[in-house]
C-alpha positions in Angstrom: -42.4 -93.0 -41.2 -44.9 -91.3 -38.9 -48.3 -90.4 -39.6 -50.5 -87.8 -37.8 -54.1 -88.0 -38.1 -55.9 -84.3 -37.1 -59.7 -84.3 -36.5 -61.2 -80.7 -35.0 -64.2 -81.8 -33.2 -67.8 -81.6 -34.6 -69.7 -77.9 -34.7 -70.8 -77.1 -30.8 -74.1 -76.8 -29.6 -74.7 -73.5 -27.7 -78.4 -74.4 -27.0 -77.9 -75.3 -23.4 -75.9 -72.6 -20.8 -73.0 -75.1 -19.7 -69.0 -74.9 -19.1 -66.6 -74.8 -22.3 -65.5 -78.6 -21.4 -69.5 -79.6 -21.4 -70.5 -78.4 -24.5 -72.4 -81.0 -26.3 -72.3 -81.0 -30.6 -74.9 -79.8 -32.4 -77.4 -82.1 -34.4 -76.0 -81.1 -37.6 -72.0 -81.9 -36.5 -72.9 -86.1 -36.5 -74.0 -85.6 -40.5 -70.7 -83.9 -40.9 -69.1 -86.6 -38.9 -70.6 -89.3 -40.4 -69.6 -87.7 -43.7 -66.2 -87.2 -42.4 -65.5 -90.9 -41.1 -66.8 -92.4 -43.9 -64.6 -91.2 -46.1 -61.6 -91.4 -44.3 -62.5 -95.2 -43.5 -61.9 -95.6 -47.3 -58.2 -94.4 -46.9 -57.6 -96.3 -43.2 -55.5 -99.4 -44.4 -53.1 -98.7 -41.1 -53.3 -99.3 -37.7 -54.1 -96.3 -35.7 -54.2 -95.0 -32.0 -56.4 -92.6 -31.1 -56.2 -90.2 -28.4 -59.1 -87.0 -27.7 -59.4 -84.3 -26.1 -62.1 -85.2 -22.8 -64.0 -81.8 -23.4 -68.0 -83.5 -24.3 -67.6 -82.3 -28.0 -64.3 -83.9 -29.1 -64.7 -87.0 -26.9 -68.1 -87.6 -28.5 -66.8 -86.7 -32.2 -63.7 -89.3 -31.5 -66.6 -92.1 -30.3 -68.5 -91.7 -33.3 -65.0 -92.4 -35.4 -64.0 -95.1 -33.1 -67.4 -97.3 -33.9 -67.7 -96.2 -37.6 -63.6 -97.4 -38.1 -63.7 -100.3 -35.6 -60.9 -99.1 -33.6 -60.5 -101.1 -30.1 -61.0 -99.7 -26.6 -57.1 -100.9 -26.1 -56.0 -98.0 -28.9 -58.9 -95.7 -27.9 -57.5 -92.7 -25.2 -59.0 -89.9 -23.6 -55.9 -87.0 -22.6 -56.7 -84.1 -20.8 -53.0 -82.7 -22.5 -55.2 -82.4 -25.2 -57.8 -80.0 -23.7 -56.1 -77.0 -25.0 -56.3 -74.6 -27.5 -52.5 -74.0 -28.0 -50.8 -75.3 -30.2 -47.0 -75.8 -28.5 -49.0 -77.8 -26.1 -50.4 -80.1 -28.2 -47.0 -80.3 -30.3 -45.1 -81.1 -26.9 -48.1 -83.8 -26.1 -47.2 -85.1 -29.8 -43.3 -85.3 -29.0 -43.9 -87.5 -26.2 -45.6 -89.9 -27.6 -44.4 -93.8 -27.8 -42.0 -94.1 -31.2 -43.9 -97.6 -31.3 -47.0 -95.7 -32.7 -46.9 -95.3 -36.0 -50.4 -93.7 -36.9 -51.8 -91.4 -34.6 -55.0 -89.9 -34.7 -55.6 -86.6 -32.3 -59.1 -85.2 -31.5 -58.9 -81.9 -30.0 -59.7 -77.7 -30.5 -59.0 -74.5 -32.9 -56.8 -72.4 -33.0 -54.0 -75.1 -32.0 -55.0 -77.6 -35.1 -55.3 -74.9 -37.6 -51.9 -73.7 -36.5 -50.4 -77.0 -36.2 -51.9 -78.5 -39.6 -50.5 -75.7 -41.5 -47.1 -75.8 -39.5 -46.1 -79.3 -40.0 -48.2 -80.2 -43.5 -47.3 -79.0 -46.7 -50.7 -77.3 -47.9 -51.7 -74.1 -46.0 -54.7 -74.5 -44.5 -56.2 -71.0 -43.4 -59.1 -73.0 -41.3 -59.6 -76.5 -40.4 -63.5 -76.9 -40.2 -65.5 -78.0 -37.3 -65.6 -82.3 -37.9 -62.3 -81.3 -41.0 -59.8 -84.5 -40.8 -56.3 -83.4 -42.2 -53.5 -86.3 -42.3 -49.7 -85.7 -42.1 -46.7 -88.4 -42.8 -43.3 -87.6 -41.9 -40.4 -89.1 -42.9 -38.6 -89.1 -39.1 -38.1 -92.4 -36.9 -39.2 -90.7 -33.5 -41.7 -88.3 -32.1 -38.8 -86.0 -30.7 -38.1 -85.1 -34.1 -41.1 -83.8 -35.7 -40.9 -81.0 -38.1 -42.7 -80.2 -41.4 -44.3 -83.6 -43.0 -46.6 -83.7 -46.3 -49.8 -82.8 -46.1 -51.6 -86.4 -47.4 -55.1 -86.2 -47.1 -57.5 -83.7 -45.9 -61.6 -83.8 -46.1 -63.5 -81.6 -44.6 -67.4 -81.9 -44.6 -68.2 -79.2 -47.0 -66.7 -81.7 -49.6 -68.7 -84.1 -48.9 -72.2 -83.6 -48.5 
């Protein structure tokens, strides 16, 4: 069994003039991350390996998970792959990942996990928030073979503040 892990990062700032890949979060996205991590630490009885997105706003949202679920450097990677906003190229960056990893966790960018989330889970999801975690299993042995899983778990921070 596989498991995939989606986190959209935290609500952007547009307070400062800077490039797309730059943008910083806003104040309010590390309540709604805090939120976010929190209760997903509750479900985390796994191993998992993370890989984000390098754009300022995901890779900061995926550092704030990393400390508050004690995940090591060693299964902690940044991937500019997932600096899109496409969905086919985030699935392809999914199908070539190691069939040793179990649990993966991806931090990345709407529209691709909105599409993605309601593509392979089995609950359609019509927006996955700004800091929203959704988490897939799927019954396959190997990365290649992904195709629709069940949707497991999904918190988003409107459901828990």
């Amino acid at each position: 069994m596989k498991r995939l892990i989606f986190v959209r990062h935290g609500k952007s700032s547009w307070e400062i003039p800077c490039g797309d890949k730059d943008r910083p979060l806003k104040e309010r996205a590390y309540k709604d991350i805090e939120h976010v991590s929190t209760a997903f630490k509750a479900h985390l009885d796994f191993p998992v390996e993370v890989f984000s997105s390098p754009a300022k706003r995901a890779k900061t949202t995926a550092e704030v998970f990393k400390v508050k679920l004690a995940i090591e450097d060693r299964h902690f990677h940044i991937r500019p792959q997932l600096y899109t906003f496409d969905a086919d190229e985030v699935l392809e960056f999914i199908k070539e990942l190691d069939d040793r990893l179990d649990n993966v966790m991806l931090f990345g960018h709407n529209p691709a996990y909105t599409e993605l989330v309601s593509k392979l889970g089995s609950l359609p999801i019509d927006n996955l928030p700004t800091s929203g975690l959704v988490s897939i299993g799927f019954e396959i042995d190997s990365w290649k073979q992904i195709s629709t899983g069940e949707t497991q778990l999904y918190l988003f921070p409107k459901h828990l503040r």
